[in-house]
MARVEX-295617 format. One record per residue: chain; x, y, z of N, C-alpha, C in turn. Coordinates in Angstrom, 1 decimal. Each point is the difference from the previous one (the first is absolute). Layout:
N
+-----+--------+--------+--------+--------+--------+--------+--------+--------+--------+
| mol |    n_x |    n_y |    n_z |   ca_x |   ca_y |   ca_z |    c_x |    c_y |    c_z |
+-----+--------+--------+--------+--------+--------+--------+--------+--------+--------+
|   A |      X |      Y |      Z |      X |      Y |      Z |      X |      Y |      Z |
...
+-----+--------+--------+--------+--------+--------+--------+--------+--------+--------+
***
This chain:
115
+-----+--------+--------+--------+--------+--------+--------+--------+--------+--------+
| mol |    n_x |    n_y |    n_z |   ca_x |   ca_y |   ca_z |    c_x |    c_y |    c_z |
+-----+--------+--------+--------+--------+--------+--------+--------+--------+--------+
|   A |   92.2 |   75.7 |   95.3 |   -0.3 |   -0.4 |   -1.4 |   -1.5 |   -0.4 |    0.0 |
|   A |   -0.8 |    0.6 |   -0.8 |   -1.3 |   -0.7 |   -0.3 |   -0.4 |   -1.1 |   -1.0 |
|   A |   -0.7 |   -1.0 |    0.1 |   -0.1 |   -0.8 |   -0.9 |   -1.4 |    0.2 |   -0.4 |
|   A |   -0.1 |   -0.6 |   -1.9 |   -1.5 |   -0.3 |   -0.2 |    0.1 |   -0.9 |   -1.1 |
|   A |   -1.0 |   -1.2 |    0.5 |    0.2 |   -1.0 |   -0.7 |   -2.0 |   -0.2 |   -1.1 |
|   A |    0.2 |    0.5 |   -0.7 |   -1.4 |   -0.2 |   -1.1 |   -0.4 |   -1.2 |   -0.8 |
|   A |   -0.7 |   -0.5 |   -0.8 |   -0.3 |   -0.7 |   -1.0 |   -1.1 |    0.6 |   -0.8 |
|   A |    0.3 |    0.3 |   -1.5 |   -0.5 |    0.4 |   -0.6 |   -0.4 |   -0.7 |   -1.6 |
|   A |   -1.0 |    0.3 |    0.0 |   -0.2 |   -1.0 |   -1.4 |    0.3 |    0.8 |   -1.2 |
|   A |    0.3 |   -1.6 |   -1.0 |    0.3 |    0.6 |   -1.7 |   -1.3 |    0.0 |   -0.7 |
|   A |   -0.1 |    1.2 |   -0.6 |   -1.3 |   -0.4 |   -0.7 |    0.1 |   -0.6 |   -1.3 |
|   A |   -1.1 |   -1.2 |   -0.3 |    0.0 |   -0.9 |   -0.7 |    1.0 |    0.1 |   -1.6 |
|   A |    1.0 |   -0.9 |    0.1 |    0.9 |    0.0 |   -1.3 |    1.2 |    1.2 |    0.0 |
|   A |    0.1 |    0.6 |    1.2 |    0.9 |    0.9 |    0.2 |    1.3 |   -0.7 |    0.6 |
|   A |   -0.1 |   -1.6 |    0.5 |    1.2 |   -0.2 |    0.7 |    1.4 |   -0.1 |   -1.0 |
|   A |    0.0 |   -0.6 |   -1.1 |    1.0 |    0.7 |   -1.0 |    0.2 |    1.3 |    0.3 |
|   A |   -0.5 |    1.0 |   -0.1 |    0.0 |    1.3 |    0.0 |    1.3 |    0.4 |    1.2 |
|   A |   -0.6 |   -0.3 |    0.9 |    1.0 |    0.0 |    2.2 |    0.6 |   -0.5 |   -0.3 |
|   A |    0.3 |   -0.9 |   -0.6 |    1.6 |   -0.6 |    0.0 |    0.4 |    0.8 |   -0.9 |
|   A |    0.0 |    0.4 |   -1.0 |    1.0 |    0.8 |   -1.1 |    0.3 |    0.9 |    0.9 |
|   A |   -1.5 |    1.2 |    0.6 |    0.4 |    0.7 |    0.9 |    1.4 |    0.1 |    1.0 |
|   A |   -0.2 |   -1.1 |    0.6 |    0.9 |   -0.5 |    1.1 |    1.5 |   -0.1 |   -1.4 |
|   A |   -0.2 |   -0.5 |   -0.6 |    1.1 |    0.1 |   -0.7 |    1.1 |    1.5 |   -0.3 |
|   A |   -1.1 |    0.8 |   -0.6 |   -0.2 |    1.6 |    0.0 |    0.7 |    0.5 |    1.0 |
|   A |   -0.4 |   -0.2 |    1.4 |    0.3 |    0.6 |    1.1 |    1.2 |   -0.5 |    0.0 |
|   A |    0.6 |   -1.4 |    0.1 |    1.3 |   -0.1 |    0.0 |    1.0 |    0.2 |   -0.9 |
|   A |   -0.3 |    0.3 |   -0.9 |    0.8 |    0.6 |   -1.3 |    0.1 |    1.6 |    0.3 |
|   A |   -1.3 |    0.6 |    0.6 |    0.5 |    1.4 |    0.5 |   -0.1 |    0.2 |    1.6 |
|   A |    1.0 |   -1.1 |    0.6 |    0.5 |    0.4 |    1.3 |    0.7 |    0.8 |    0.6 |
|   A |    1.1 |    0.8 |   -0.8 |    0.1 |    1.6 |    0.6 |   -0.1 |    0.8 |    0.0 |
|   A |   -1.2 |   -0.1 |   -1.3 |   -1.4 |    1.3 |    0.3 |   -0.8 |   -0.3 |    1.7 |
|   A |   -0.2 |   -1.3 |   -0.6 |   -0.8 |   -0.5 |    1.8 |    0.7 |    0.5 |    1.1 |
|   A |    1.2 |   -0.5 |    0.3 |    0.8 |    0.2 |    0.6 |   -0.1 |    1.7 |    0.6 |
|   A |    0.4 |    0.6 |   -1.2 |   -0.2 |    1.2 |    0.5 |   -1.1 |    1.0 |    0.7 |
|   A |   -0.9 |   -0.3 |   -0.5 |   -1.4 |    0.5 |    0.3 |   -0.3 |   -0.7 |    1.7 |
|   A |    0.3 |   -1.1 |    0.0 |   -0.1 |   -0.6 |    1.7 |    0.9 |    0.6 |    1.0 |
|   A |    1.4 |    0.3 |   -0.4 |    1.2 |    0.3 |    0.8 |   -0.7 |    1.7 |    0.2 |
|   A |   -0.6 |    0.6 |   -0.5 |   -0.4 |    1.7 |    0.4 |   -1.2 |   -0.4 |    0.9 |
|   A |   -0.6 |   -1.2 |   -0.3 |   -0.9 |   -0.3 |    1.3 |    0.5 |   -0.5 |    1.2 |
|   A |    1.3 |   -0.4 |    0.1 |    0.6 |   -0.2 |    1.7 |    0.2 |   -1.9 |   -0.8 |
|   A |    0.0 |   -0.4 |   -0.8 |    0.2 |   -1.3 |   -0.9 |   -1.6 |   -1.0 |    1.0 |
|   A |    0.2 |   -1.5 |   -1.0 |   -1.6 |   -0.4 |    0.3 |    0.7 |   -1.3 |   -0.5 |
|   A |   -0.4 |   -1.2 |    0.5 |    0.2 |   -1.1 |   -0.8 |   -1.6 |   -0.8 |   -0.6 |
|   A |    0.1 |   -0.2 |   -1.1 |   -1.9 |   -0.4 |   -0.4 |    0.8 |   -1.2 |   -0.8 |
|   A |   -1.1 |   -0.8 |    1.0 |    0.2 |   -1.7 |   -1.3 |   -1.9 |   -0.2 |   -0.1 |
|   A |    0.5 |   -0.7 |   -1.1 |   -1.5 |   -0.5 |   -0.7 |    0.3 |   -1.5 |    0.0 |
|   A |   -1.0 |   -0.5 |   -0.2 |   -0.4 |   -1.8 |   -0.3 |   -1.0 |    0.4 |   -0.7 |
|   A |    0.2 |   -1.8 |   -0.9 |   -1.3 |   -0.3 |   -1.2 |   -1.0 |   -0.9 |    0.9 |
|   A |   -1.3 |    0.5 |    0.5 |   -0.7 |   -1.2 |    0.4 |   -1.0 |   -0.7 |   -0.7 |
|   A |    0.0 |   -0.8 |   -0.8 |   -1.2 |   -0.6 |   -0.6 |   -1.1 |   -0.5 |    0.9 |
|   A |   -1.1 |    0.2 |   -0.5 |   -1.2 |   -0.3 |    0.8 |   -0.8 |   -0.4 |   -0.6 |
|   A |   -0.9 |   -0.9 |    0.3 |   -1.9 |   -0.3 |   -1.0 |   -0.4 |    1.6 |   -0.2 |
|   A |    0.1 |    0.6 |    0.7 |   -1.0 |    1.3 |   -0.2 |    0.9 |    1.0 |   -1.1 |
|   A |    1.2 |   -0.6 |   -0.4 |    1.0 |    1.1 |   -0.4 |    1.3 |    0.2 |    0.6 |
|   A |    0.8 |    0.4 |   -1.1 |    1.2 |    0.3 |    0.6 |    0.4 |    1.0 |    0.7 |
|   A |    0.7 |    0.6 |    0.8 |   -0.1 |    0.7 |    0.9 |    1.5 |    0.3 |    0.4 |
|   A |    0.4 |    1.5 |    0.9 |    1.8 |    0.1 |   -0.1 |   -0.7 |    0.2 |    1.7 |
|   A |    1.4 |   -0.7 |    0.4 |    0.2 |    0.1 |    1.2 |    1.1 |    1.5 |    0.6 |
|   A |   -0.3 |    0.6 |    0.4 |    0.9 |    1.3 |   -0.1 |    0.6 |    0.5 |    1.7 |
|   A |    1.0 |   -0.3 |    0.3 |    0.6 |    0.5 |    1.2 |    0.9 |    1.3 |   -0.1 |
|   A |   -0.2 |    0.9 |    0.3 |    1.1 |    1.5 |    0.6 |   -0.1 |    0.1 |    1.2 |
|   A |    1.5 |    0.5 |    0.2 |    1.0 |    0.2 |    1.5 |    0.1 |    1.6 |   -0.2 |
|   A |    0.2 |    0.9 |    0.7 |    0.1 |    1.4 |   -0.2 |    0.0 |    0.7 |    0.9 |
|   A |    0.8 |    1.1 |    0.3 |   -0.3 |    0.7 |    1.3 |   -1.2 |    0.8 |   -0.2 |
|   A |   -0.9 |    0.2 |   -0.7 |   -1.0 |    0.8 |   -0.1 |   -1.1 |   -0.6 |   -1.0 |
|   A |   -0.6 |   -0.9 |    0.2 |   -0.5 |   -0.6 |   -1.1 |   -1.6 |    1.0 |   -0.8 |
|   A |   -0.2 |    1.0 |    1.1 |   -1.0 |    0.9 |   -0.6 |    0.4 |    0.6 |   -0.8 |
|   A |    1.0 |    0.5 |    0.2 |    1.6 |    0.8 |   -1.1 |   -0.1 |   -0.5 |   -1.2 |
|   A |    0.2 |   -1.8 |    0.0 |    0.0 |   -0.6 |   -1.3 |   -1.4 |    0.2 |   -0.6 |
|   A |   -0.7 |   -0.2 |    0.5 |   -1.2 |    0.1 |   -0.6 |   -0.8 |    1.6 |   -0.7 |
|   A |    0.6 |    0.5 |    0.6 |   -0.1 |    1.6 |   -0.2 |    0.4 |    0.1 |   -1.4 |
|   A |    2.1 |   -0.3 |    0.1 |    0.4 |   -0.4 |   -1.3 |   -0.6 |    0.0 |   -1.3 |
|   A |   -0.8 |   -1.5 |    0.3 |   -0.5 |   -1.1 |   -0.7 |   -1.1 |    1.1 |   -0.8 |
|   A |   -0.9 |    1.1 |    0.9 |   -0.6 |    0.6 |   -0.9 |    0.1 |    1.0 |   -0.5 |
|   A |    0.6 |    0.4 |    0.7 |    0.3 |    1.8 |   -0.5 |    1.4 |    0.5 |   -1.0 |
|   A |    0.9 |   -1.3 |   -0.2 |    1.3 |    0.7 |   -0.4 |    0.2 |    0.2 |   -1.8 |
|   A |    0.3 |    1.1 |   -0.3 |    0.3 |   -0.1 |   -1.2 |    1.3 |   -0.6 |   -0.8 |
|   A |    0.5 |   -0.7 |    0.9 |    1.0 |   -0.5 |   -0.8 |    0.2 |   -0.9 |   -0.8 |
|   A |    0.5 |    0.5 |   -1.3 |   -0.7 |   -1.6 |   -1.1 |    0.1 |   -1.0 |    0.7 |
|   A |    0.8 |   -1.1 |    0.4 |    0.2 |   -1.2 |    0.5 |   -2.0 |   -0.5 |    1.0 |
|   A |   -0.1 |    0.9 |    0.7 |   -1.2 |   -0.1 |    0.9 |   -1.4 |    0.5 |   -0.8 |
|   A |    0.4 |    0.8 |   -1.0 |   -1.2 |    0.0 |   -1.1 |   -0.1 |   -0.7 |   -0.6 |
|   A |    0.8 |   -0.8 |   -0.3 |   -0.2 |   -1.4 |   -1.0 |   -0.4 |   -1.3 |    1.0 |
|   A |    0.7 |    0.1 |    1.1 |   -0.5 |   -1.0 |    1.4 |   -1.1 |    0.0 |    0.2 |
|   A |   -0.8 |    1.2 |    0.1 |   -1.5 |    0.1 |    0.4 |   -0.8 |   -0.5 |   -1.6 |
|   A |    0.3 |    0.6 |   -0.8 |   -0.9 |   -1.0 |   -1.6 |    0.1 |   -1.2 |    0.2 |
|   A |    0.9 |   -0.3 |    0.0 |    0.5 |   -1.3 |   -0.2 |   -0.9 |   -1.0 |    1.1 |
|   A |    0.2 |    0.5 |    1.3 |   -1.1 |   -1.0 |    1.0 |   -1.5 |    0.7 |   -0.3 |
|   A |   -0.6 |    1.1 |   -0.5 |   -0.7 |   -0.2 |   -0.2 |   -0.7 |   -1.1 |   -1.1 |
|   A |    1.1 |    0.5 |   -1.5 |   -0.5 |   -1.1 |   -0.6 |   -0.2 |   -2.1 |    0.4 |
|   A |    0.9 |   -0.1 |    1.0 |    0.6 |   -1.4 |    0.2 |   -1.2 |    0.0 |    1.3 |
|   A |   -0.3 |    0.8 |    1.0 |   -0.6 |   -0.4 |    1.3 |   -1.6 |    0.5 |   -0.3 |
|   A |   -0.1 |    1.3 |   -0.7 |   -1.1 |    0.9 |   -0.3 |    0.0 |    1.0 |    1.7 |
|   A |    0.8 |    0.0 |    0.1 |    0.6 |    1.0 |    1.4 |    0.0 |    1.2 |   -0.3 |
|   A |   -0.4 |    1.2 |   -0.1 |    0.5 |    1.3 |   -0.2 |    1.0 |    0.2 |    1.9 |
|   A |    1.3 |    0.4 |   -0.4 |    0.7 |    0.0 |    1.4 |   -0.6 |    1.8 |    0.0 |
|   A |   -0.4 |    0.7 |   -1.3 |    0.5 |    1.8 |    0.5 |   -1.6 |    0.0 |    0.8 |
|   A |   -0.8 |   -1.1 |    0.2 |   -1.2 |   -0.2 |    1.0 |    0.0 |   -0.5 |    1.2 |
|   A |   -0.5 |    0.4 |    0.6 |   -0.5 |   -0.8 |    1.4 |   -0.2 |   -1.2 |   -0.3 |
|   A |    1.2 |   -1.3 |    0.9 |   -0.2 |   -1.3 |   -0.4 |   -0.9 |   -0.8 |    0.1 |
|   A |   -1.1 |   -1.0 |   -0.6 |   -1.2 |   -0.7 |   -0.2 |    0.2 |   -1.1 |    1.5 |
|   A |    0.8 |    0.1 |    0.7 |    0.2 |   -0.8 |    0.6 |    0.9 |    0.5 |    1.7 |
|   A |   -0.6 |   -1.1 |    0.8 |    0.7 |    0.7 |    1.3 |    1.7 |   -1.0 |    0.5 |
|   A |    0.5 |    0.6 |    0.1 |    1.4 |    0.1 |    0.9 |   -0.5 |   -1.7 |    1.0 |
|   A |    1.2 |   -0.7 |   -0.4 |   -0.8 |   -1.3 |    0.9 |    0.7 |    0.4 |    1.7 |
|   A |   -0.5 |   -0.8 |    1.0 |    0.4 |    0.1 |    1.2 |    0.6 |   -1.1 |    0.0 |
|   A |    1.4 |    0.0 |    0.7 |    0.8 |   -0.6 |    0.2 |   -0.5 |   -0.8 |    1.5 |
|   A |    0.0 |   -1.2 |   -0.1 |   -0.4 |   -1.2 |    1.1 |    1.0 |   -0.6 |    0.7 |
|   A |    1.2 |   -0.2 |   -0.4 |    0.9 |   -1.1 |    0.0 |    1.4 |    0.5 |   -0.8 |
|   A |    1.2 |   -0.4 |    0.9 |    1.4 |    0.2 |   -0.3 |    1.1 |   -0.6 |    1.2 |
|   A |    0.5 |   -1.0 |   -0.6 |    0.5 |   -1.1 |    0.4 |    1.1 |   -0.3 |   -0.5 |
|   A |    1.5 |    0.5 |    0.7 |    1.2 |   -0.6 |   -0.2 |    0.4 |   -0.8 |    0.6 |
|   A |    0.1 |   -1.4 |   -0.3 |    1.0 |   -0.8 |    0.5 |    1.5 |   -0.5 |   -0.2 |
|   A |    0.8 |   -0.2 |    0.9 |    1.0 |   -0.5 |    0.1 |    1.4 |    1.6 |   -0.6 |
|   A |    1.1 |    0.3 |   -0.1 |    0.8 |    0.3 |   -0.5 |   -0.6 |    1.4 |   -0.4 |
+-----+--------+--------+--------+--------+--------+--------+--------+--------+--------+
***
């Protein structure tokens, strides 16, 4: 299973925006649902991080292929992920059907204790 854990900023006055979004997505979770389950399924959680510099989403996905998901992310025609991709561009200014502005972080540290 691959993991990737990002943070990504809201552009200014957009954080209303990512929450409705997030709202969106969960109101259409078995569109979601389905479009992930033909990728081998993916679990993605987000957080709100507030910051002096701005607000910012904290974004973790689990996946057996996480280049897969990202592939997805740009190329698919399926309404659900054409409206996914507007939507973070409007909220992040991200184009996903692009080469991402940003690099893949390196994982340092992973630490289970107890149970």
């Amino acid at each position: 299973m691959a993991e990737l854990a990002i943070a990504v900023p809201i552009l200014p006055g957009k954080t209303e925006a990512w929450k409705e979004f997030t709202r969106e997505l969960e109101a259409r979770r078995s569109e979601h649902e389905e479009v992930w389950r033909r990728l081998g399924g993916i679990r993605h959680v987000s957080w709100l991080q507030q910051t002096p510099e701005g607000d910012m989403v904290l974004v973790y996905y689990e996946a057996e292929d996480i280049d897969r998901v990202f592939q997805e992310f740009a190329t698919s025609d399926d309404p659900l992920m054409v409206w996914f991709r507007e939507r973070v561009k409007d909220i992040h200014g991200m184009d996903l059907s692009q080469p991402l502005p940003l690099s893949f972080p390196e994982k340092y540290m992973d630490i289970t204790i107890g149970g």
